[in-house]
N, CA and C atoms as an extended XYZ file, in Angstrom:
219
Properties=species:S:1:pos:R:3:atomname:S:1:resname:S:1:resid:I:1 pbc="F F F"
N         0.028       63.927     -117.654 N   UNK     1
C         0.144       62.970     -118.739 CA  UNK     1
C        -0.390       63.562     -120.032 C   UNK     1
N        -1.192       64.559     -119.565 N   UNK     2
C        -2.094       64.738     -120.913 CA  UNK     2
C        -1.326       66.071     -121.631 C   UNK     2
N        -0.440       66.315     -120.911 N   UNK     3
C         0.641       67.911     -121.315 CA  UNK     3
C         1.764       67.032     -121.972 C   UNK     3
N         2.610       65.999     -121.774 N   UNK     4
C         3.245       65.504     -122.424 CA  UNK     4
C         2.939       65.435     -124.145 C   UNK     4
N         1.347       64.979     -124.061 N   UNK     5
C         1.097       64.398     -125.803 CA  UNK     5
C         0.605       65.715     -126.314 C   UNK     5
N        -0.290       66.756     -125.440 N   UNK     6
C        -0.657       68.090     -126.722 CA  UNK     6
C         0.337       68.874     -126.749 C   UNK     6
N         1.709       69.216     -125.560 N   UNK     7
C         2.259       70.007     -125.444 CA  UNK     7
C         2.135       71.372     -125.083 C   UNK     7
N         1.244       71.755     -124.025 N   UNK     8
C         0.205       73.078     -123.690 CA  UNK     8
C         0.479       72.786     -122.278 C   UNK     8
N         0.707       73.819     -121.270 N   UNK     9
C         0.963       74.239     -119.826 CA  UNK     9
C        -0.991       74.037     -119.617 C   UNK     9
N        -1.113       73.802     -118.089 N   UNK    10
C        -2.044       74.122     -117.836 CA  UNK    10
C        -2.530       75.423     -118.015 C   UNK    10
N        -2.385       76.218     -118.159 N   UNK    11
C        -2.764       77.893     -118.189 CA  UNK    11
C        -3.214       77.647     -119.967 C   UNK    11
N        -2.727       77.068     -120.438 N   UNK    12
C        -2.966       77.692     -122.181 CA  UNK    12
C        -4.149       75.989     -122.429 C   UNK    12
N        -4.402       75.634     -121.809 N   UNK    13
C        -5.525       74.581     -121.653 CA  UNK    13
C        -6.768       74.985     -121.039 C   UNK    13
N        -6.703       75.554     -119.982 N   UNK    14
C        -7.658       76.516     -119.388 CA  UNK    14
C        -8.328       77.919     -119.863 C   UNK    14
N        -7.240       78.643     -120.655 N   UNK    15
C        -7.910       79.872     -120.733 CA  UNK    15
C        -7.573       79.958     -122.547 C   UNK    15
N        -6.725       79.286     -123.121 N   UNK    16
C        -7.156       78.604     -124.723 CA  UNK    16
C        -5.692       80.205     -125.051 C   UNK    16
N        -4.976       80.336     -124.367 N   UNK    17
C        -3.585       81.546     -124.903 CA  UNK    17
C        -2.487       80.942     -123.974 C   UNK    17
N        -1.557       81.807     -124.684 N   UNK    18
C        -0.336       81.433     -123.900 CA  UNK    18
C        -0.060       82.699     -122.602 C   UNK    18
N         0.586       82.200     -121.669 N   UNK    19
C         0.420       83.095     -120.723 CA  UNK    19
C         1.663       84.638     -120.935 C   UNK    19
N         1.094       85.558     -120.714 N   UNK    20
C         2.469       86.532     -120.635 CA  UNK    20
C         3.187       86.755     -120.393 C   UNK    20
N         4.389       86.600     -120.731 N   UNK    21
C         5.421       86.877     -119.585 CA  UNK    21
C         6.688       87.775     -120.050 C   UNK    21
N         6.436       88.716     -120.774 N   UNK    22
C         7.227       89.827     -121.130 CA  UNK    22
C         7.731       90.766     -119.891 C   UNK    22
N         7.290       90.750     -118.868 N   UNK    23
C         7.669       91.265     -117.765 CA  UNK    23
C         8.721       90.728     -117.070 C   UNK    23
N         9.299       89.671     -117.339 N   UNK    24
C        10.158       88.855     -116.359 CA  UNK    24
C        11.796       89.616     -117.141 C   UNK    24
N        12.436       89.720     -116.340 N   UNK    25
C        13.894       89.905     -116.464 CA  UNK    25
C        14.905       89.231     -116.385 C   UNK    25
N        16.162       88.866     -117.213 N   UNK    26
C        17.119       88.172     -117.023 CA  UNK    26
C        17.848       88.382     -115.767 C   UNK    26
N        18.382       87.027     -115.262 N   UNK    27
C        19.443       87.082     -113.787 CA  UNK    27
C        20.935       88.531     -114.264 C   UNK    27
N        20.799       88.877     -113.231 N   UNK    28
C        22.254       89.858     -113.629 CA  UNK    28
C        21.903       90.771     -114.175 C   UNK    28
N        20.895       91.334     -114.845 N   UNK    29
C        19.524       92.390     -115.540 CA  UNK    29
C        20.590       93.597     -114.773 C   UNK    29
N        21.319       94.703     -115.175 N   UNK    30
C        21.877       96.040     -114.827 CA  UNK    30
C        20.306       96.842     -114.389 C   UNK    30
N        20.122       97.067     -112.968 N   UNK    31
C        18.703       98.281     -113.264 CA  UNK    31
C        19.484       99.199     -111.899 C   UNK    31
N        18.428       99.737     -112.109 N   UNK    32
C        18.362      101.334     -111.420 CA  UNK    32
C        17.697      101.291     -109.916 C   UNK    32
N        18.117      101.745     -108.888 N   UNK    33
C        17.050      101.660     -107.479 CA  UNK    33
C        16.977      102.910     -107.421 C   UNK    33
N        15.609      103.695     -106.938 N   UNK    34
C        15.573      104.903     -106.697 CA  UNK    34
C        15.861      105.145     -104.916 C   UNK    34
N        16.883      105.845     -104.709 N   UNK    35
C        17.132      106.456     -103.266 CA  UNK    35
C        16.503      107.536     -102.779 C   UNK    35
N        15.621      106.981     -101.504 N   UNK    36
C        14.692      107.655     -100.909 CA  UNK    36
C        15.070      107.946      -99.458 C   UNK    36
N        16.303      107.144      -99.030 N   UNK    37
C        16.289      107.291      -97.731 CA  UNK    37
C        16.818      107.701      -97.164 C   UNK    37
N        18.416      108.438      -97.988 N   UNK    38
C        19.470      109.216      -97.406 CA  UNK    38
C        18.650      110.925      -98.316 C   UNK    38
N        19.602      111.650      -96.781 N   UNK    39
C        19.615      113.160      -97.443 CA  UNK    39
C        20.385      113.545      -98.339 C   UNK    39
N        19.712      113.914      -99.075 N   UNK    40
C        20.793      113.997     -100.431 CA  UNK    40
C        20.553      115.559     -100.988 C   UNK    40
N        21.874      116.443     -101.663 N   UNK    41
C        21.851      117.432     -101.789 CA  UNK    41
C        21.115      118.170     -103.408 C   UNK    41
N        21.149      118.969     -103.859 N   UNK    42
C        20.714      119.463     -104.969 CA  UNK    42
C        21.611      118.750     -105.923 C   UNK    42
N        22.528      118.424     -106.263 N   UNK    43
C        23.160      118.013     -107.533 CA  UNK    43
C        23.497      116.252     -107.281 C   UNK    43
N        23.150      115.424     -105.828 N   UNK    44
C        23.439      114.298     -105.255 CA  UNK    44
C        22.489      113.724     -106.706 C   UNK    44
N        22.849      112.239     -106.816 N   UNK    45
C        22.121      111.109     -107.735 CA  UNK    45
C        21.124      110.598     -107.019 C   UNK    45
N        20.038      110.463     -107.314 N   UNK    46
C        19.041      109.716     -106.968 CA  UNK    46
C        18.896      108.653     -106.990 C   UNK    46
N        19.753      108.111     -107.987 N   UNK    47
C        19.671      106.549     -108.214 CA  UNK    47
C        20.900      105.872     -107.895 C   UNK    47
N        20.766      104.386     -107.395 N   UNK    48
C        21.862      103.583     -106.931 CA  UNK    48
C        21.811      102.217     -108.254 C   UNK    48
N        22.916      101.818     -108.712 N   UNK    49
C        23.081      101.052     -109.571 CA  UNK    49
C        22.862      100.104     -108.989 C   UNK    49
N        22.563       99.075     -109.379 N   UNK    50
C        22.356       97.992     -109.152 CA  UNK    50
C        22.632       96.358     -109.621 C   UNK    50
N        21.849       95.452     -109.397 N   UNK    51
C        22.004       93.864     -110.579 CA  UNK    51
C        20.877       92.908     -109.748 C   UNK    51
N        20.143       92.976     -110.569 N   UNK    52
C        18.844       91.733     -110.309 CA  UNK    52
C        19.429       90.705     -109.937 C   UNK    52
N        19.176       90.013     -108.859 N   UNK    53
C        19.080       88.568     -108.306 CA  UNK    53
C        18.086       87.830     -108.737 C   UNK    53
N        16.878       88.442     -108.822 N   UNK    54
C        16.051       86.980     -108.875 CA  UNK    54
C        14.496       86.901     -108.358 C   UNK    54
N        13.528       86.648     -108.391 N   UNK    55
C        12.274       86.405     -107.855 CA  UNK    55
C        11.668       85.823     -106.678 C   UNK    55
N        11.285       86.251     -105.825 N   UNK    56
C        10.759       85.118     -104.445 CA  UNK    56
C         9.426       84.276     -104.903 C   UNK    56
N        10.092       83.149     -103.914 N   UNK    57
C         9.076       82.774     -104.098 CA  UNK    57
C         7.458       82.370     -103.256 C   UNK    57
N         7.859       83.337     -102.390 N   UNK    58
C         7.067       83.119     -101.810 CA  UNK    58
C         6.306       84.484     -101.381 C   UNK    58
N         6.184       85.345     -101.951 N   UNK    59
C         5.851       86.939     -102.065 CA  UNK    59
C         5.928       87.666     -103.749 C   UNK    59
N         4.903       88.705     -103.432 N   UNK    60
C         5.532       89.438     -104.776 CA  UNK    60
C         6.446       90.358     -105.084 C   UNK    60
N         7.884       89.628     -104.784 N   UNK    61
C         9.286       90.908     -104.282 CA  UNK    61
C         9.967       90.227     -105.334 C   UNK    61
N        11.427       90.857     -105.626 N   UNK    62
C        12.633       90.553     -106.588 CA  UNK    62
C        13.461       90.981     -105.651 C   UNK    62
N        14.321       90.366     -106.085 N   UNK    63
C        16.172       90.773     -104.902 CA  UNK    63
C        17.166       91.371     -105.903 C   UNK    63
N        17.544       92.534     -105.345 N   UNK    64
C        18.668       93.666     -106.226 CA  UNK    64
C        19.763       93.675     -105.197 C   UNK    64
N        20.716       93.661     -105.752 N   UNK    65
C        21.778       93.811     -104.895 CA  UNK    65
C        22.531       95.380     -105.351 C   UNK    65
N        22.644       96.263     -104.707 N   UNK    66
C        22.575       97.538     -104.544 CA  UNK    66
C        24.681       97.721     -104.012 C   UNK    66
N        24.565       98.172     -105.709 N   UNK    67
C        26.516       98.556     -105.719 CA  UNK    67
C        26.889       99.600     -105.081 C   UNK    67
N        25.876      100.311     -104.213 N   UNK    68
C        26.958      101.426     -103.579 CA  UNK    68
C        26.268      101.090     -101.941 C   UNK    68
N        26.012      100.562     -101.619 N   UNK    69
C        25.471       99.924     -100.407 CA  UNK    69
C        25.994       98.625     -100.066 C   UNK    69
N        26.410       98.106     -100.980 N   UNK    70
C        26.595       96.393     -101.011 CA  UNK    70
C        25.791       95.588     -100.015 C   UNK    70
N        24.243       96.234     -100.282 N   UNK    71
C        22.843       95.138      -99.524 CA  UNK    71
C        22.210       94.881     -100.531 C   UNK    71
N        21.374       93.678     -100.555 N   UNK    72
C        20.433       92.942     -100.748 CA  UNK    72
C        19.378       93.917     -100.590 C   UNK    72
N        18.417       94.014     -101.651 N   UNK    73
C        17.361       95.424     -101.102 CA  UNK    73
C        15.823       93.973     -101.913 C   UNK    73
């Protein structure tokens, strides 16, 4: 009730700032996975393209869905 009338999250009531969140990424976000698990040759790519899914919520993981694998990583 009392966030309705000052307009402040609990976090910026408690610790008197707004919380950070420059770290978070848009849905669909293009990133990079680094490949560690196949043998790969001297001139092979290291990296697998990818597209952010999204945040769990119940752990500290994110879900990429991995374009040359077509898994969920």
């Amino acid at each position: 009730l009392i966030i309705l009338f000052i307009k402040k999250t609990y976090y910026e009531l408690l610790k008197g700032r707004r919380s950070n969140i420059s770290y978070f990424h848009p849905f669909g976000y293009e990133c990079f996975i680094l490949n560690t698990r196949d043998q790969l040759a001297n001139f092979d790519s290291k990296v697998d393209r990818g597209m952010f899914l999204g945040y769990s919520d119940t752990s500290k993981a994110h879900g990429v869905f991995n374009s040359t694998t077509l898994f969920v990583e």
